[in-house]
C-alpha positions as a Markdown table, in Angstrom:
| # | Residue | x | y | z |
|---|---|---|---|---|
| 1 | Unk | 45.1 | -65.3 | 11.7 |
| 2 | Unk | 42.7 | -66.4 | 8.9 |
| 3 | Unk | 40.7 | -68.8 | 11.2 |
| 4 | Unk | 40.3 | -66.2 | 13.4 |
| 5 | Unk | 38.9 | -63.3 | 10.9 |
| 6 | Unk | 36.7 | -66.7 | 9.4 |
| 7 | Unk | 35.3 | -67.5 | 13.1 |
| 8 | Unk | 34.6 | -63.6 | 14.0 |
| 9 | Unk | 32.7 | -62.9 | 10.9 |
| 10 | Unk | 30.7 | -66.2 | 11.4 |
| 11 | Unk | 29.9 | -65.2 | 15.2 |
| 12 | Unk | 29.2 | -61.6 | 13.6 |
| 13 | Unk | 26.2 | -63.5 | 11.1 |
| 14 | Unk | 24.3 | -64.6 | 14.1 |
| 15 | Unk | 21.4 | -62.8 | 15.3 |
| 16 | Unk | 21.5 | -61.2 | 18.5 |
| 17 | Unk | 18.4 | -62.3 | 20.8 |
| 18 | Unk | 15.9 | -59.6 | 22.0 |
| 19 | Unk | 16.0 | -58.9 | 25.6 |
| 20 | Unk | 12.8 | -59.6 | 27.4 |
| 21 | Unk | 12.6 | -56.1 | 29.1 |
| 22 | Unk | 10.2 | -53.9 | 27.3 |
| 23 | Unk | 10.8 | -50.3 | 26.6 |
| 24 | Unk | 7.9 | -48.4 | 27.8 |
| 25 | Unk | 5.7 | -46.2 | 25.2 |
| 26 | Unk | 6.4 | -42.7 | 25.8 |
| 27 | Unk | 3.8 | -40.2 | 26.7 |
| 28 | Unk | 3.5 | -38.4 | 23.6 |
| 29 | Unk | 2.5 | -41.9 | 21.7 |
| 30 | Unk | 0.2 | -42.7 | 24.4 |
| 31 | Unk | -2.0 | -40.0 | 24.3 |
| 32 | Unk | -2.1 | -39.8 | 20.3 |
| 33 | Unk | -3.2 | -43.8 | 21.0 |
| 34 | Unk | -5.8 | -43.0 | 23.2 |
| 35 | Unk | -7.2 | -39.7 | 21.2 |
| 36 | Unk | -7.7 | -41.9 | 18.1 |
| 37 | Unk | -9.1 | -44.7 | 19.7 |
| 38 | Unk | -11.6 | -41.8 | 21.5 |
| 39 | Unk | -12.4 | -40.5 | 18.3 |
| 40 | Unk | -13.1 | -43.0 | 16.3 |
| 41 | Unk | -15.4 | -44.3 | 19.1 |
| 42 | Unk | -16.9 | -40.9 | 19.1 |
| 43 | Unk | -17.6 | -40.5 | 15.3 |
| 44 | Unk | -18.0 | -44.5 | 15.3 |
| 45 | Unk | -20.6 | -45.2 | 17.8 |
| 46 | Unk | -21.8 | -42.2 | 20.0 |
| 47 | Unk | -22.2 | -39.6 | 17.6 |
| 48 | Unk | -24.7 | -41.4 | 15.2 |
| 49 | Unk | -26.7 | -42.4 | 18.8 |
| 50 | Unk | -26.7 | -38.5 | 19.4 |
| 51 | Unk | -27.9 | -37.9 | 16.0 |
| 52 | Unk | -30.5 | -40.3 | 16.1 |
| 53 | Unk | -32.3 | -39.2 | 19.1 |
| 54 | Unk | -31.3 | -35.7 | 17.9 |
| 55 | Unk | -33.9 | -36.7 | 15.2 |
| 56 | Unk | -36.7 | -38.3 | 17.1 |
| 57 | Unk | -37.0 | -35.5 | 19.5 |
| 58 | Unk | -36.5 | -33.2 | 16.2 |
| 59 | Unk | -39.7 | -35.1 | 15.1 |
| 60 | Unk | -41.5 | -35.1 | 18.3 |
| 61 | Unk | -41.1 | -31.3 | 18.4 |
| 62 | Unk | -42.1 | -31.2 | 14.7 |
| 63 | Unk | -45.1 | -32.7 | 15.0 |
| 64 | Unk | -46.3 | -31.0 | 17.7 |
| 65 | Unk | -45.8 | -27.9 | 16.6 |
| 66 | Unk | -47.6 | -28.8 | 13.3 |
| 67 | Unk | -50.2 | -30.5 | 15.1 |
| 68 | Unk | -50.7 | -27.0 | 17.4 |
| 69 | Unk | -50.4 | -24.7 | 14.5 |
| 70 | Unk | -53.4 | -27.0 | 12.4 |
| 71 | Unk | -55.4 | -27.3 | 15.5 |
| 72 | Unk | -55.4 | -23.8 | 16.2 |
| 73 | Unk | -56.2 | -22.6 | 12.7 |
| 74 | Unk | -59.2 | -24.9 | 12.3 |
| 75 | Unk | -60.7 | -23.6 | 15.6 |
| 76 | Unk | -60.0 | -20.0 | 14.3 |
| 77 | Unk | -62.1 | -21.2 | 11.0 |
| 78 | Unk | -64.8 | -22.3 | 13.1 |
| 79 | Unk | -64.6 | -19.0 | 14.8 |
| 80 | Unk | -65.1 | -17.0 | 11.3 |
| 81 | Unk | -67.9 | -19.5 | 10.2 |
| 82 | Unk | -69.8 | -18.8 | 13.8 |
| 83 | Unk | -69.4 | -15.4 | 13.3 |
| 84 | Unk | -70.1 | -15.0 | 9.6 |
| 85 | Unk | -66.7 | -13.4 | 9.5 |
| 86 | Unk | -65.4 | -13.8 | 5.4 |
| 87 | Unk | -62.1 | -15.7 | 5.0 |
| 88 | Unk | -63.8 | -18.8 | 6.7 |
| 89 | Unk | -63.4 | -21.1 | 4.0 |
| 90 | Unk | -60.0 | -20.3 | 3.7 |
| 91 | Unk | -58.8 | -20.9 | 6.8 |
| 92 | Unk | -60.6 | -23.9 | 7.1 |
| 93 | Unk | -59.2 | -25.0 | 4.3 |
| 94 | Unk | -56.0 | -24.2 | 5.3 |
| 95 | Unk | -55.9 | -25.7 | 9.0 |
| 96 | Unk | -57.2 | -29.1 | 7.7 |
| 97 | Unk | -54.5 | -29.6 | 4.7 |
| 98 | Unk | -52.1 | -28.4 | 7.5 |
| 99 | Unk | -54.0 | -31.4 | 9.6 |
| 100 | Unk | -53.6 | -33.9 | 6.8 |
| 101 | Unk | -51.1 | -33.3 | 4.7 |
| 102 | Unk | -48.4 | -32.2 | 7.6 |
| 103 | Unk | -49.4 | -33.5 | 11.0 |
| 104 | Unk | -50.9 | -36.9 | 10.2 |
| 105 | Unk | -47.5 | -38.1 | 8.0 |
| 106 | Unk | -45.4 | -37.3 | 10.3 |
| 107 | Unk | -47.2 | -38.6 | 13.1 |
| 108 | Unk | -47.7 | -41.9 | 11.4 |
| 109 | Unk | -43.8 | -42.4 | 10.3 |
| 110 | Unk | -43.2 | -41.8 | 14.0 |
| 111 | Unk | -45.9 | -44.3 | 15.3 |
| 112 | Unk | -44.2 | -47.1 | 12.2 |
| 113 | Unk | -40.9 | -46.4 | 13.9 |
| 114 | Unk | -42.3 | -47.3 | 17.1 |
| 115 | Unk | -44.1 | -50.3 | 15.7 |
| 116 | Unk | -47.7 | -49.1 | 15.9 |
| 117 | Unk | -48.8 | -49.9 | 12.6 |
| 118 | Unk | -52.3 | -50.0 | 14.5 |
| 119 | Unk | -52.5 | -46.7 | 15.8 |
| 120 | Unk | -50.5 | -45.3 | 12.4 |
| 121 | Unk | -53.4 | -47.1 | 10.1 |
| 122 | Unk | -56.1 | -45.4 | 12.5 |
| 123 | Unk | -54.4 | -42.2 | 12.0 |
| 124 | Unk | -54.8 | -42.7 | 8.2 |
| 125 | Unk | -58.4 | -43.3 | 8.4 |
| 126 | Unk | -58.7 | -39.9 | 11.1 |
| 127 | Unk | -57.2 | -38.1 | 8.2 |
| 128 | Unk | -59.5 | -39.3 | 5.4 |
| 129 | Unk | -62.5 | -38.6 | 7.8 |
| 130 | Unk | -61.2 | -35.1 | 8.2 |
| 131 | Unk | -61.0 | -34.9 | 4.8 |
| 132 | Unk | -64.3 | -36.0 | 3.7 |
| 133 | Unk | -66.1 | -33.3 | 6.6 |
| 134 | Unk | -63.9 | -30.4 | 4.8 |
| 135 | Unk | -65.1 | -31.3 | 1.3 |
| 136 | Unk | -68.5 | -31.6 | 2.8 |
| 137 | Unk | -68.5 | -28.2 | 4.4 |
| 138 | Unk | -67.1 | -27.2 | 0.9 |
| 139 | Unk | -69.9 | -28.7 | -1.1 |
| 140 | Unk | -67.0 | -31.0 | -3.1 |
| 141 | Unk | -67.7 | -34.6 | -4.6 |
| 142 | Unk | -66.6 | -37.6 | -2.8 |
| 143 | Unk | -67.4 | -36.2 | 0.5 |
| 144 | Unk | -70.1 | -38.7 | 1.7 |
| 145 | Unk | -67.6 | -41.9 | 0.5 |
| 146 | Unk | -64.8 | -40.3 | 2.3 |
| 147 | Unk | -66.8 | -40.2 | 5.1 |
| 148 | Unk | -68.7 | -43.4 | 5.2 |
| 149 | Unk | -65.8 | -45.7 | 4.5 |
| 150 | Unk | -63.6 | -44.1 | 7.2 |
| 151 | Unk | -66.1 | -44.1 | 9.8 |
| 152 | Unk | -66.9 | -48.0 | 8.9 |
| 153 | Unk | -62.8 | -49.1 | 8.6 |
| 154 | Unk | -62.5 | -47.4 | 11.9 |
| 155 | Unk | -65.2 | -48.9 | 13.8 |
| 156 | Unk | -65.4 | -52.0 | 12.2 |
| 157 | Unk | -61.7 | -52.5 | 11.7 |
| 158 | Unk | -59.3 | -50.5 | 13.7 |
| 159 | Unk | -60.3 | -50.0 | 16.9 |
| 160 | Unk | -61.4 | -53.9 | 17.0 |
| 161 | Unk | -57.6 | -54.6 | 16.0 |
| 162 | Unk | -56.7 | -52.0 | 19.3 |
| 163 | Unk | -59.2 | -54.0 | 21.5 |
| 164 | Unk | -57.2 | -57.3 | 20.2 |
| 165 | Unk | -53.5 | -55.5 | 20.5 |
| 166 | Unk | -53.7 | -54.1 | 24.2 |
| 167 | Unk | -55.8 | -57.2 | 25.8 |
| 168 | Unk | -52.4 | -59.2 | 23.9 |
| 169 | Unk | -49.7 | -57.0 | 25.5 |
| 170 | Unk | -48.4 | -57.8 | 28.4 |
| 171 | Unk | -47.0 | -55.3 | 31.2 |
| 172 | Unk | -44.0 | -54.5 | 32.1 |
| 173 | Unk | -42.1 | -51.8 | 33.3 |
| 174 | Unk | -42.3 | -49.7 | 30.4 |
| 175 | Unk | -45.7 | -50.7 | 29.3 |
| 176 | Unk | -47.9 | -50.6 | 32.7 |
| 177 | Unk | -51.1 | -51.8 | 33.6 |
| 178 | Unk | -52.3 | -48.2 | 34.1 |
| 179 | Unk | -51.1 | -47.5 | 30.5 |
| 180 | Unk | -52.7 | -50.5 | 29.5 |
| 181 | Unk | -56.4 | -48.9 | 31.3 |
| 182 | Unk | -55.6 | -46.1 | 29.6 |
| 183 | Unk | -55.6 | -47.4 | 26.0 |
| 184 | Unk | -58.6 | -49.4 | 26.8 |
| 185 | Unk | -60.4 | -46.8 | 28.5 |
| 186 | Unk | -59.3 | -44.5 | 25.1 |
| 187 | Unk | -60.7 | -47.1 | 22.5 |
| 188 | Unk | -64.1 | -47.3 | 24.5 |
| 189 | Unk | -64.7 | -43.6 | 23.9 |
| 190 | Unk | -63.6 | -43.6 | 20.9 |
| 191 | Unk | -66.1 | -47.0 | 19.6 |
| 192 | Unk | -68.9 | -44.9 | 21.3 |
| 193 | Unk | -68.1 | -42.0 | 19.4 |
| 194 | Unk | -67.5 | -43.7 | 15.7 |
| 195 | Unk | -70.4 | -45.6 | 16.6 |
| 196 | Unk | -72.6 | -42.5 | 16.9 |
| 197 | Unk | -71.6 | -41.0 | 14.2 |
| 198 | Unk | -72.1 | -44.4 | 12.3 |
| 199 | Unk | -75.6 | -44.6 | 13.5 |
| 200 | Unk | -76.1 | -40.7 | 11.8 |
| 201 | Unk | -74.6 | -42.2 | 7.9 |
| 202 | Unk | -77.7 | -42.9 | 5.7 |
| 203 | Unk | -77.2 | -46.6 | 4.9 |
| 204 | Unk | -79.3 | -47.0 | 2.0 |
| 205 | Unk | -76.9 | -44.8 | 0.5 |
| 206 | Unk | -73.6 | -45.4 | 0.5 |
| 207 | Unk | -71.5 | -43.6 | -1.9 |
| 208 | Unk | -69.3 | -45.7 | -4.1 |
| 209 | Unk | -66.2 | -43.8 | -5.3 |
């Protein structure tokens, strides 16, 4: 009787092996599993994607408007100054700061984003010029140096470095050879341009700042 109860309790020590059939997940667990895994991937990956371009259209929109609003208040200042209407300066004024100080940053941290430091360095210098006219209009110092040196870094400088970027860029799909016209057909008015105005800057006097 003892060597019996001794070789039952040592059969009951062993471990009992696992089946190999599998007991299926139930639904419940499945579809917690999957709504996890869904939004993880959604607050993982696709919703900072949706953000981002959320922001670069944001921006786009942004700096249109802006752009429209300055635009449209420095034609209405040349309005008041051709019809001797009062309030001229001021809205001069206040179109090109608008044109400065809100289109032209925004546009430029766009164009760095998109890896046109070219374009974004031209659109400094634009902004500078703009500057230097609206002092000049408002009998300020500095106006003829603001003017001078960004006329001369733009024709000397940036548009050469435009020349030298699109003849270097190769086409593709996104970037096409009647894009690739375009810019070049865009820096040739604009050389002809800076250059006429360069040809109008007094040479012999040259501000220094």
């Amino acid at each position: 009787m003892a060597e019996w109860l001794k070789a039952h309790a040592w059969k009951a020590c062993l471990l009992e092996r696992v089946t190999r059939v599998r007991i299926p997940v139930s639904p419940q667990k499945r579809s917690r599993a999957h709504a996890e895994f869904g939004l993880r991937f959604f607050y993982g990956h696709a919703l900072p994607c949706i953000e981002m371009k959320g922001m670069q259209r944001l921006n786009s929109k942004m700096s249109i408007w802006i752009g429209m609003a300055s635009a449209s208040t420095i034609l209405l200042g040349c309005v008041f100054k051709a019809l001797h209407l009062q309030g001229a300066a001021f809205v001069f004024i206040a179109g090109m700061s608008l044109f400065c100080f809100g289109f032209i940053p925004v546009l430029m941290v766009d164009l760095f984003k998109k890896g046109r430091v070219v374009l974004a360095m031209g659109s400094f210098f634009s902004s500078s010029l703009i500057l230097g006219s609206l002092f000049k209009v408002m009998h300020w110092p500095y106006a003829n140096f603001l003017i001078s040196w960004s006329v001369s870094i733009i024709l000397f400088g940036i548009l050469p470095l435009h020349f030298l970027k699109t003849y270097g860029t190769k086409t593709s799909e996104v970037y096409t050879q009647e894009a690739k016209l375009r810019d070049v057909f865009l820096g040739i008015l604009l050389m002809a341009f800076f250059a006429a105005w360069y040809l109008l800057l007094d040479l012999s006097r040259i501000p220094s700042p």
